[in-house]
Backbone and ligand atoms as CSV (ligand in chain L), in Angstrom:
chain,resi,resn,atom,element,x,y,z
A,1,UNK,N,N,0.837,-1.198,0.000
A,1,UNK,CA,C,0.000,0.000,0.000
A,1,UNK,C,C,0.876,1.253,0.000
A,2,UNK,N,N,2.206,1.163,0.808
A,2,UNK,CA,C,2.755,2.364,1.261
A,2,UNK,C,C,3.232,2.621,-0.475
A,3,UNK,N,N,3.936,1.406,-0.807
A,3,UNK,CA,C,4.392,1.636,-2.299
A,3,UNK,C,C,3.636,1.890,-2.935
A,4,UNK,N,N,2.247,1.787,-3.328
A,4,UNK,CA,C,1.445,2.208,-4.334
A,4,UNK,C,C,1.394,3.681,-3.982
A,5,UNK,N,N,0.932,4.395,-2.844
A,5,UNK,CA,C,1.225,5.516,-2.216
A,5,UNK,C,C,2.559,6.501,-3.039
A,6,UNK,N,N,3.701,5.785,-2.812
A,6,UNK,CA,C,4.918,6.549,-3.663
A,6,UNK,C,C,4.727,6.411,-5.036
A,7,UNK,N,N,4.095,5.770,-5.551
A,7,UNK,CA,C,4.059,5.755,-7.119
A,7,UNK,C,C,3.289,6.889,-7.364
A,8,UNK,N,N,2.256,6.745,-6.281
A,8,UNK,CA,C,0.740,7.805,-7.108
A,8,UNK,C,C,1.605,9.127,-6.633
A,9,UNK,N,N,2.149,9.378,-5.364
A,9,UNK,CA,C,2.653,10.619,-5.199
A,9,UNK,C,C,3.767,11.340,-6.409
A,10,UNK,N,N,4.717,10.330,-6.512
A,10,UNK,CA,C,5.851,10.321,-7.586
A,10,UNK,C,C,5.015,11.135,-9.132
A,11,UNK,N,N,3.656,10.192,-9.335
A,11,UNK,CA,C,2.935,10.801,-10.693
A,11,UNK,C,C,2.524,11.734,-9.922
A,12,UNK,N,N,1.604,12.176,-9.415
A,12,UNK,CA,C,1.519,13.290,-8.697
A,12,UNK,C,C,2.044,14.670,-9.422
A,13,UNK,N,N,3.295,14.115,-8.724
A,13,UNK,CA,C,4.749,15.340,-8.604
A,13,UNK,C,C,4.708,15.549,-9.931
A,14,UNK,N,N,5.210,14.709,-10.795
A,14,UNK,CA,C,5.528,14.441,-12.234
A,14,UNK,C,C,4.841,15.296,-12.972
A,15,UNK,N,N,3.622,14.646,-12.912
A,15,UNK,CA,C,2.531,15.912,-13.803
A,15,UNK,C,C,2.652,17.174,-13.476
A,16,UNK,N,N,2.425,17.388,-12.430
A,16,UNK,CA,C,2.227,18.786,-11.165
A,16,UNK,C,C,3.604,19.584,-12.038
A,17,UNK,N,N,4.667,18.702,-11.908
A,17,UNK,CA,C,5.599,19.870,-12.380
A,17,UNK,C,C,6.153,19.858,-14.120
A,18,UNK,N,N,5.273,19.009,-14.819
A,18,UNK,CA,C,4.973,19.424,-15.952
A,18,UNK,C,C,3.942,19.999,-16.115
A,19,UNK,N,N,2.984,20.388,-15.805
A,19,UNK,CA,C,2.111,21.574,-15.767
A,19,UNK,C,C,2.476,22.893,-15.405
A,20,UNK,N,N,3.912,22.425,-14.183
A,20,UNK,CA,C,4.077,24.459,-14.052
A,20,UNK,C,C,5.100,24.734,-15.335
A,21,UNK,N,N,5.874,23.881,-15.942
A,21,UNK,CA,C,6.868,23.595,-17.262
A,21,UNK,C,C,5.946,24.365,-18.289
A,22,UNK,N,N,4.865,23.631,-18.649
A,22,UNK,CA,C,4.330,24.168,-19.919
A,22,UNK,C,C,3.200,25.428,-19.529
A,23,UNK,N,N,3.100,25.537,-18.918
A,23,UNK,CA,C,2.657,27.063,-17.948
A,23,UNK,C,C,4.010,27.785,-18.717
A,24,UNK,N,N,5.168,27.600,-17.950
A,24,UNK,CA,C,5.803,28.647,-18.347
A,24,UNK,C,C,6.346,28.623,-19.719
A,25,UNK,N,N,6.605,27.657,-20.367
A,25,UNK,CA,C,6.759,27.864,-21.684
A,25,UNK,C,C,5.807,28.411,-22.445
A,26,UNK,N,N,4.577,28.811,-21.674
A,26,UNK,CA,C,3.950,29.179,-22.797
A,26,UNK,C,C,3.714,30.851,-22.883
A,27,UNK,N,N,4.378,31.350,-21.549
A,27,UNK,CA,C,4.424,32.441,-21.077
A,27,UNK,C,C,5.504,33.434,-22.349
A,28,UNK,N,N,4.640,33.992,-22.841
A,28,UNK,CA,C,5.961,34.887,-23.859
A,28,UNK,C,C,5.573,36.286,-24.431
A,29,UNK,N,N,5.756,37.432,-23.949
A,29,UNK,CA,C,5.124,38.610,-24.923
A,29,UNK,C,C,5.185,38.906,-26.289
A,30,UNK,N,N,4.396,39.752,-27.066
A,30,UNK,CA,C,4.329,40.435,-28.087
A,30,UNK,C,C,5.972,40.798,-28.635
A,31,UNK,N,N,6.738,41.094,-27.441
A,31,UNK,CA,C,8.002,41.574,-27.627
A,31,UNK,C,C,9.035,40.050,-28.029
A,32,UNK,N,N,8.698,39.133,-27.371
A,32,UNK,CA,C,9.579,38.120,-27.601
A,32,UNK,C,C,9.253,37.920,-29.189
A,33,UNK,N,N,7.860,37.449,-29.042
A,33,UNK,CA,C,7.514,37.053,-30.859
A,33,UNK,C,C,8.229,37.966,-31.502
A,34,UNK,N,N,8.383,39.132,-31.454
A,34,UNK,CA,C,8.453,40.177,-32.165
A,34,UNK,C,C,10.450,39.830,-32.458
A,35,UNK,N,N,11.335,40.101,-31.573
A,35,UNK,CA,C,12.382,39.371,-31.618
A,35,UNK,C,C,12.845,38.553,-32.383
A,36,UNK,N,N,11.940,37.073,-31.841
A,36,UNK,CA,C,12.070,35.843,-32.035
A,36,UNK,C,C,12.301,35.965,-34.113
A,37,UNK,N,N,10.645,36.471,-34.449
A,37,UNK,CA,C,11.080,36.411,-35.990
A,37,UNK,C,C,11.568,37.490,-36.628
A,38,UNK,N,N,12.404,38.442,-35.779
A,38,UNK,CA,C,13.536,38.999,-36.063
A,38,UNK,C,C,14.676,38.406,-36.247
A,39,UNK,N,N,15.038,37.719,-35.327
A,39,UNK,CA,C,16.480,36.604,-35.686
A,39,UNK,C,C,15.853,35.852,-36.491
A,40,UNK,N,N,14.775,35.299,-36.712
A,40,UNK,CA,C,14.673,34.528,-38.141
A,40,UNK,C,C,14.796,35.161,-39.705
A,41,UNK,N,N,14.358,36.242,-39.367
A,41,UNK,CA,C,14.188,36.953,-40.479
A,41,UNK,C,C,15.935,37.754,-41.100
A,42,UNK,N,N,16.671,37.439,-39.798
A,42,UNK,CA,C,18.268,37.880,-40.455
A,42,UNK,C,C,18.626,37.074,-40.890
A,43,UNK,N,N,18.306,35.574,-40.301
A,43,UNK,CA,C,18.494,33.861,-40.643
A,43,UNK,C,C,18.002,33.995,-42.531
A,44,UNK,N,N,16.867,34.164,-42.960
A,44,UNK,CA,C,16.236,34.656,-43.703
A,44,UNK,C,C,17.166,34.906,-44.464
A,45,UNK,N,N,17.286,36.464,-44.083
A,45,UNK,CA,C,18.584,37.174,-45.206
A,45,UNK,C,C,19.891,37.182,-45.732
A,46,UNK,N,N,20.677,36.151,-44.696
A,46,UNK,CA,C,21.694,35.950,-44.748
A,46,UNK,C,C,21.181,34.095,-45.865
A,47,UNK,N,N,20.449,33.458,-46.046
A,47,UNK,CA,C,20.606,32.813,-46.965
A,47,UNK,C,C,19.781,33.287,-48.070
A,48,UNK,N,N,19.326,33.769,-48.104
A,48,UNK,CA,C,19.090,34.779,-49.868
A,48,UNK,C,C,20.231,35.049,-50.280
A,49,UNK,N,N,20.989,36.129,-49.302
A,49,UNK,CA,C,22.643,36.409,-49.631
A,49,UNK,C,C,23.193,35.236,-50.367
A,50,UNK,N,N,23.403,34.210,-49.739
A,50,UNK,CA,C,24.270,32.994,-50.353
A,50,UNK,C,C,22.966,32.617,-51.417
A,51,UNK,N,N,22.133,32.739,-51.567
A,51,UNK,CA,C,21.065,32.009,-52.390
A,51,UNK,C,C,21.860,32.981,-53.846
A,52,UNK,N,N,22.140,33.685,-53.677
A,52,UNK,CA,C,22.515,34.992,-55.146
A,52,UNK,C,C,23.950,35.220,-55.344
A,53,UNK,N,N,25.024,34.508,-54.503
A,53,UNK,CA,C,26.427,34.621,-54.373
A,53,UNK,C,C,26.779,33.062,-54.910
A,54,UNK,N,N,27.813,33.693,-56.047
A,54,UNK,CA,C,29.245,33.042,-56.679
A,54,UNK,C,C,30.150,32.664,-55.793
A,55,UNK,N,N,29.673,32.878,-54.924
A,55,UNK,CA,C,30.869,32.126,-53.584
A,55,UNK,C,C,30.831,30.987,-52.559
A,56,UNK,N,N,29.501,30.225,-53.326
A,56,UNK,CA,C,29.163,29.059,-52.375
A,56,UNK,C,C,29.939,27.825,-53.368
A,57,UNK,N,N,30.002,28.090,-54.375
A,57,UNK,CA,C,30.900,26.456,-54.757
A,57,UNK,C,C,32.444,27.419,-55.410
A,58,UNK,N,N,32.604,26.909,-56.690
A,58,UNK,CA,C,33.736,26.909,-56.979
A,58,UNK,C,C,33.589,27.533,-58.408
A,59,UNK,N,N,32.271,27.412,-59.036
A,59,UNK,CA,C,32.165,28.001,-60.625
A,59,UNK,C,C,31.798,29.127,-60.601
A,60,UNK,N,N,31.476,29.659,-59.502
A,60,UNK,CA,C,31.061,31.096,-59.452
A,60,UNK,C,C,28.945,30.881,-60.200
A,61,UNK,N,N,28.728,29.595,-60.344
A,61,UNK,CA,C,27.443,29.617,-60.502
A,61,UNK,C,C,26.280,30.135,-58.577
A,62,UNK,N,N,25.501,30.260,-59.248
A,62,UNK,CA,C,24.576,30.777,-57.922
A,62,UNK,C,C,23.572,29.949,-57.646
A,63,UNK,N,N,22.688,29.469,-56.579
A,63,UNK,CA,C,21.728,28.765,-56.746
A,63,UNK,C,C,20.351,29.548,-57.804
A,64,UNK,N,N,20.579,30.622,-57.046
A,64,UNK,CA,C,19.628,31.076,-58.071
A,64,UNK,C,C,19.537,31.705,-59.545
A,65,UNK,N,N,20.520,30.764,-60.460
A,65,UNK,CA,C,20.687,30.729,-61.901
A,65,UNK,C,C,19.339,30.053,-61.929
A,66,UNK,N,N,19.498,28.752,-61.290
A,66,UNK,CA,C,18.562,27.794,-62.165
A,66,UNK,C,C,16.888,27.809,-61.094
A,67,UNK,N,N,17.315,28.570,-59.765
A,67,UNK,CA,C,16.174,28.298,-58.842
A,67,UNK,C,C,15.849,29.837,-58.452
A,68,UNK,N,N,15.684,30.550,-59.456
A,68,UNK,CA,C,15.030,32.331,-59.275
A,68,UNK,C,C,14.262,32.089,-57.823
A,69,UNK,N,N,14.476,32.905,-56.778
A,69,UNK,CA,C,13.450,33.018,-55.789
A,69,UNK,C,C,13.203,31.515,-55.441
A,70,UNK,N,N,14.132,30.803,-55.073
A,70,UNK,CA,C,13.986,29.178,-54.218
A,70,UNK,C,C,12.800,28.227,-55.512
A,71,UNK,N,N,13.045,29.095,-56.535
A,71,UNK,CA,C,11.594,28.073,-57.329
A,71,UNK,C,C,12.095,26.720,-57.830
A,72,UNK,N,N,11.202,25.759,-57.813
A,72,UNK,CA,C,11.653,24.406,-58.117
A,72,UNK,C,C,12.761,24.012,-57.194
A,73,UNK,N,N,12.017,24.178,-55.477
A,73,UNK,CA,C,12.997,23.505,-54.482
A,73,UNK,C,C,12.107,22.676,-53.909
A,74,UNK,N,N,10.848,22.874,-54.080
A,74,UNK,CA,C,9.993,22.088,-53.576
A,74,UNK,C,C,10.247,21.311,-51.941
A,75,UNK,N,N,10.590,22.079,-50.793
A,75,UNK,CA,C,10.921,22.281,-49.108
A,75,UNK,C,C,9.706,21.619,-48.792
A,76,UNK,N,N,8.532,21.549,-49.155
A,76,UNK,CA,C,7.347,21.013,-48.603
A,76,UNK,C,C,7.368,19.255,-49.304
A,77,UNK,N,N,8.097,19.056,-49.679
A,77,UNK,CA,C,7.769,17.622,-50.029
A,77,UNK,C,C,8.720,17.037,-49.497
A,78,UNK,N,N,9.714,17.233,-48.631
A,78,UNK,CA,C,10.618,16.517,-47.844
A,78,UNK,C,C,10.323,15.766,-46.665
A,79,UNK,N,N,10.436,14.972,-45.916
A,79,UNK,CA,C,11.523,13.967,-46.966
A,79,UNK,C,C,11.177,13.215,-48.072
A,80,UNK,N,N,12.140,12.824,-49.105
A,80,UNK,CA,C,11.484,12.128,-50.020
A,80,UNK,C,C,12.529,11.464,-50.614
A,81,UNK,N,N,11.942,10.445,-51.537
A,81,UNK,CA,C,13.066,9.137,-51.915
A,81,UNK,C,C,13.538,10.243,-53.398
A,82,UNK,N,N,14.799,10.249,-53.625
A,82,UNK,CA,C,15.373,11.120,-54.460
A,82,UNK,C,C,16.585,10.054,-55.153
A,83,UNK,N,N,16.272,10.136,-56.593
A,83,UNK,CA,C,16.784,9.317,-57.016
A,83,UNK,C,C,18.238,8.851,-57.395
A,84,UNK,N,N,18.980,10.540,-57.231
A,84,UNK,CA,C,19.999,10.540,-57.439
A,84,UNK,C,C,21.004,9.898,-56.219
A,85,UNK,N,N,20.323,10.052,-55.263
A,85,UNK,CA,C,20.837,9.366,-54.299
A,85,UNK,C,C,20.119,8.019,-53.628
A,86,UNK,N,N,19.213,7.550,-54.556
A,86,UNK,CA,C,18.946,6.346,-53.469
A,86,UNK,C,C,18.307,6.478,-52.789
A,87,UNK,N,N,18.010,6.957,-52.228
A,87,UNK,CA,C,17.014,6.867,-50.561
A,87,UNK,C,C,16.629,7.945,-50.455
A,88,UNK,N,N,15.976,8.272,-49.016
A,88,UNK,CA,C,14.890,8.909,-48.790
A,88,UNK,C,C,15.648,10.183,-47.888
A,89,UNK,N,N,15.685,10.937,-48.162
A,89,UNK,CA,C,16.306,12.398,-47.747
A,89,UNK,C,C,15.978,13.609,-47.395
A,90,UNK,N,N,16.568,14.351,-46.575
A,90,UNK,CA,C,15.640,15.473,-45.995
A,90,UNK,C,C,16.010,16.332,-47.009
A,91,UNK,N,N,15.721,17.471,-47.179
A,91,UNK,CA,C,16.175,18.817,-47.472
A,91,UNK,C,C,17.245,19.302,-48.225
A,92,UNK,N,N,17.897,19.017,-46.880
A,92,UNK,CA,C,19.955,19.266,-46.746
A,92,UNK,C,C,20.148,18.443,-47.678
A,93,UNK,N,N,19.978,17.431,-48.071
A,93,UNK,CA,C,20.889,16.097,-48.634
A,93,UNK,C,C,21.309,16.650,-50.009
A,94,UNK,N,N,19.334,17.428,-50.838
A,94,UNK,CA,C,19.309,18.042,-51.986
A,94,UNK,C,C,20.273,19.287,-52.175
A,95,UNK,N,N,20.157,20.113,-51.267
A,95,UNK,CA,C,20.917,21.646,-51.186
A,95,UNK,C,C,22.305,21.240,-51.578
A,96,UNK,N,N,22.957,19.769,-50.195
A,96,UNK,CA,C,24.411,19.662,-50.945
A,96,UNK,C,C,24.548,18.909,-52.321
A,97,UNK,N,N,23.605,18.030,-52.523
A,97,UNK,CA,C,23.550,17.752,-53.606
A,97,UNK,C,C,24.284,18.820,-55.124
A,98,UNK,N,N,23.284,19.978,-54.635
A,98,UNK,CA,C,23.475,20.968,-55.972
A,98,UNK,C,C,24.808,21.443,-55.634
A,99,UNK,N,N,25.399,21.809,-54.442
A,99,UNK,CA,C,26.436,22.193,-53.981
A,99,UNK,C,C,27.295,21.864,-54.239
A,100,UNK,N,N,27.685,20.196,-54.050
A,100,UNK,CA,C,28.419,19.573,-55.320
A,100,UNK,C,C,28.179,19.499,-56.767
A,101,UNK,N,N,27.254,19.240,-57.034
A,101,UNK,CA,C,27.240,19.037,-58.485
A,101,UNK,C,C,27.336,20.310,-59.486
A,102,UNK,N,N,26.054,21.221,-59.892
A,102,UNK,CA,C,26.079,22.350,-60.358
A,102,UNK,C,C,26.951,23.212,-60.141
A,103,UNK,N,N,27.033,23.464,-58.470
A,103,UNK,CA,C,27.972,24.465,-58.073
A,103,UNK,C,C,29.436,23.788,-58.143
A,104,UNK,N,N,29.760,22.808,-57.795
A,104,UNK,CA,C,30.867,22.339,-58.236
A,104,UNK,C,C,31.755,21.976,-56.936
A,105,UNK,N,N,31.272,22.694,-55.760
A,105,UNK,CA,C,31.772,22.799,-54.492
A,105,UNK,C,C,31.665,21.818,-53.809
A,106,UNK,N,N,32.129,22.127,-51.954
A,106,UNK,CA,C,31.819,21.180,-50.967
A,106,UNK,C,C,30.616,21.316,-50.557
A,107,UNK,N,N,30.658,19.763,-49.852
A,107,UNK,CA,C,29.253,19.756,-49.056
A,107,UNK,C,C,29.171,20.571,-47.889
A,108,UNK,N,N,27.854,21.439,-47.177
A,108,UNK,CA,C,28.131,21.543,-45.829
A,108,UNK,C,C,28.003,20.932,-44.985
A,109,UNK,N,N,28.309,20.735,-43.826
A,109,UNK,CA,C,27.642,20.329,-42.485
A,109,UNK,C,C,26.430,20.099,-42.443
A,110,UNK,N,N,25.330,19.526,-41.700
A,110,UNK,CA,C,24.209,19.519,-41.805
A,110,UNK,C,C,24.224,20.841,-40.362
A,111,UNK,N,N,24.846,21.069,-39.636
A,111,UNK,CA,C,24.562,21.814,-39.130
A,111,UNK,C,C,25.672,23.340,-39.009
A,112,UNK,N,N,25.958,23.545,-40.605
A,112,UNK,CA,C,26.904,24.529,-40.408
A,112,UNK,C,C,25.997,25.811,-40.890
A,113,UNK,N,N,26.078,26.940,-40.133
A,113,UNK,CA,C,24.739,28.101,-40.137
A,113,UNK,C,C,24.810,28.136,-41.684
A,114,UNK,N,N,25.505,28.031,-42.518
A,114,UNK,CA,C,24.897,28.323,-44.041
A,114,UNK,C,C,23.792,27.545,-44.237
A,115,UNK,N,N,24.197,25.937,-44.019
A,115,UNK,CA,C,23.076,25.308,-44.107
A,115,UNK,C,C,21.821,26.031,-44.048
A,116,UNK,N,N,21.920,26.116,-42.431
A,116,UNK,CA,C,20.531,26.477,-42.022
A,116,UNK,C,C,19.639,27.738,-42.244
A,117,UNK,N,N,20.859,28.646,-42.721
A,117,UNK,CA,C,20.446,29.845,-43.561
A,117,UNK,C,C,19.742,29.494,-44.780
A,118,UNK,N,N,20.948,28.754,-45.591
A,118,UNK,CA,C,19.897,28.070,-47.123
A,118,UNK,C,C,18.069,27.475,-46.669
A,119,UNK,N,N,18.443,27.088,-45.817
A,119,UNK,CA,C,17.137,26.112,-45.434
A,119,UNK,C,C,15.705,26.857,-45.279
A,120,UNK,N,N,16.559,28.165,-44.511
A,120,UNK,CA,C,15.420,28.905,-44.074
A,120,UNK,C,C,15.029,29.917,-44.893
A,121,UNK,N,N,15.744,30.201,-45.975
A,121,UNK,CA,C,15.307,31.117,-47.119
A,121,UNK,C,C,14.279,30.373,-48.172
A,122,UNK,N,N,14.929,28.856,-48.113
A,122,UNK,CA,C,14.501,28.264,-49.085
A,122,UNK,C,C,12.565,27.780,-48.455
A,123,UNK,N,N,12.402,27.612,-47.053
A,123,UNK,CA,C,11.363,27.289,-46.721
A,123,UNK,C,C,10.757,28.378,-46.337
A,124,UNK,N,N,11.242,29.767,-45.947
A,124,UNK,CA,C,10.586,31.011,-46.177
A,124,UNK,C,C,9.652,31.232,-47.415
A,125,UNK,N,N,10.634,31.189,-48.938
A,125,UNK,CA,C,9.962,31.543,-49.728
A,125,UNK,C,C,8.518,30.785,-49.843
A,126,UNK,N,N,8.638,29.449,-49.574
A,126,UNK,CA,C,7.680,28.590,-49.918
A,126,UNK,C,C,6.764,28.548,-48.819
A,127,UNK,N,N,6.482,29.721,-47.773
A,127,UNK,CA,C,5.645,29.634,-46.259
A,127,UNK,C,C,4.048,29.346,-47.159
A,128,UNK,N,N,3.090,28.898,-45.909
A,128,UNK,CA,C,1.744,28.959,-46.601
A,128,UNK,C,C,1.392,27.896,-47.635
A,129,UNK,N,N,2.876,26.900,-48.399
A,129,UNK,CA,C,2.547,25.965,-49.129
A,129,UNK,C,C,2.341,24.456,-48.349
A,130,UNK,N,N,1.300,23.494,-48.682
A,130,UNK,CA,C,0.523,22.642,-47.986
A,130,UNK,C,C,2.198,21.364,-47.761
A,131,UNK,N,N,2.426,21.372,-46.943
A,131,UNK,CA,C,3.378,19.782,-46.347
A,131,UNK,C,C,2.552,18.598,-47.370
A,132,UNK,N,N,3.952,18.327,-48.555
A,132,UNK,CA,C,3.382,17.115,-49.081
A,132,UNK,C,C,4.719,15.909,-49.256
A,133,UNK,N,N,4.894,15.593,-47.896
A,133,UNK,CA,C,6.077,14.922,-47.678
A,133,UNK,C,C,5.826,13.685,-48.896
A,134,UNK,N,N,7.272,12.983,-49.107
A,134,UNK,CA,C,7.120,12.410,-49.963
A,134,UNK,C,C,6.773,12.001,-51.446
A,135,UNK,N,N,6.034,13.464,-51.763
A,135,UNK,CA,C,5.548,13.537,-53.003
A,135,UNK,C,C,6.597,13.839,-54.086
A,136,UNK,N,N,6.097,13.456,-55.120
A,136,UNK,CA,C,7.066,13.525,-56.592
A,136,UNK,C,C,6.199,14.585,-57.559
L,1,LIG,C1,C,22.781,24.529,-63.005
L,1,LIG,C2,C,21.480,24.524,-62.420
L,1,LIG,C3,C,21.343,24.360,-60.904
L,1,LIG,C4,C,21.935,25.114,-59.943
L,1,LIG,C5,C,22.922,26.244,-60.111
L,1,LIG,C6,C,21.402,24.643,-58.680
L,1,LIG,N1,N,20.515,23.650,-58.889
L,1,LIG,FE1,FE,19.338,22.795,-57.481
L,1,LIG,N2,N,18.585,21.556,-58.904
L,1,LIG,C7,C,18.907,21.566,-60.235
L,1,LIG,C8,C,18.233,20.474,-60.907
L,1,LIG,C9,C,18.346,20.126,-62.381
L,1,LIG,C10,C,17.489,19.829,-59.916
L,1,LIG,C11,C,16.560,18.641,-60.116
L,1,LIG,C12,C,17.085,17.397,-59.566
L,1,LIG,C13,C,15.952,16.430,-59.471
L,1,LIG,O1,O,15.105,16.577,-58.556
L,1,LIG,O2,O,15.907,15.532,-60.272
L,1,LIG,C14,C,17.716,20.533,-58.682
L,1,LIG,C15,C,17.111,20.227,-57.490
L,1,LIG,C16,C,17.253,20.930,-56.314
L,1,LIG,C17,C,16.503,20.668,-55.101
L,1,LIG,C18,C,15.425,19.622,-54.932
L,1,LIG,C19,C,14.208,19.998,-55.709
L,1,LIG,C20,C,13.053,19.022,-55.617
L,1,LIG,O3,O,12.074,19.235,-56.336
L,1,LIG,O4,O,13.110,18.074,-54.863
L,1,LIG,C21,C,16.960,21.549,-54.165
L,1,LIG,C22,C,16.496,21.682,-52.735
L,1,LIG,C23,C,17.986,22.335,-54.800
L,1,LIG,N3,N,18.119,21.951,-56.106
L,1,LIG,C24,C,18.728,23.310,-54.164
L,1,LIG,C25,C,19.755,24.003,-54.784
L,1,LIG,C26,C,20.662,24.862,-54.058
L,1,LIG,C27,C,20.619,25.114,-52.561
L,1,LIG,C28,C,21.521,25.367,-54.974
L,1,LIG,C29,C,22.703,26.245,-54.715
L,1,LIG,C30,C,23.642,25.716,-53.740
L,1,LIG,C31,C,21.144,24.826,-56.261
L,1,LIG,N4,N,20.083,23.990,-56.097
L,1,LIG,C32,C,21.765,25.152,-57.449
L,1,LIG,C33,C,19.703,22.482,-60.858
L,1,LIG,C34,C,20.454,23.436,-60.237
């Protein structure tokens, strides 16, 4: 009995202090939002920058020769089985993809801030379009 006692208290606790957790996570002003997609929005600009710069591979080509304004990146259908590589891939896999190939360059990091700059320009442009993971 005493042990069933510590279990129920233990959940108790547990919940109790995931409830004051997401209480406070959810606590955030006008000013934070406001911030928040401020640093996204430099995130934003700084991969447009590289989206229009001769300085991400080696030919001096740009992504946006062949992809004006992120077009034909299609960010909402990821992940997806891509043929050039075999298997089923997020995002990144495609970006270095072109990175090597077209552009002629290295791959990045999956987590080196260009990446995630490319990522976020490229899924910026495309905001508001419906998630069609997997699709061809
Ligand atoms: C010389 C033209 C060319 C350049 C420059 C180029 N790409 Fe591509 N890109 C392509 C082609 C062609 C495909 C189509 C590959 C496929 O899906 O069969 C493609 C596909 C992609 C896809 C996947 C599209 C989809 O529908 O799944 C992404 C993402 C992408 N490119 C990102 C980039 C990025 C980032 C850069 C710059 C680093 C870049 N591309 C530069 C030609 C180019």
């Amino acid at each position: 009995m005493r042990r069933i006692l510590t279990v129920a208290m233990a959940g108790v606790l547990v919940a109790g202090g995931l409830m004051a957790w997401m209480a406070r996570a959810d606590e955030f002003t006008t000013e934070d939002q406001e911030r928040w997609q401020g640093e996204f929005m430099s995130v934003v600009k700084e991969g447009r920058a590289l989206w229009t710069s001769g300085e991400l591979g080696t030919n001096g080509v740009a992504c946006a020769q062949c992809h004006p304004n992120a077009a034909n990146t299609h960010p909402e259908t990821y992940p997806k089985f891509q043929q050039q590589l075999g298997r089923v891939v997020p995002l990144r896999d495609m970006i270095n993809w072109c990175l090597q190939h077209p552009l002629e360059g290295q791959a990045l990091a999956l987590d080196d801030p260009k990446m995630i700059a490319l990522e976020s320009y490229i899924t910026y442009e495309r905001r508001g379009v419906k998630l069609a993971p997997g699709k061809h």
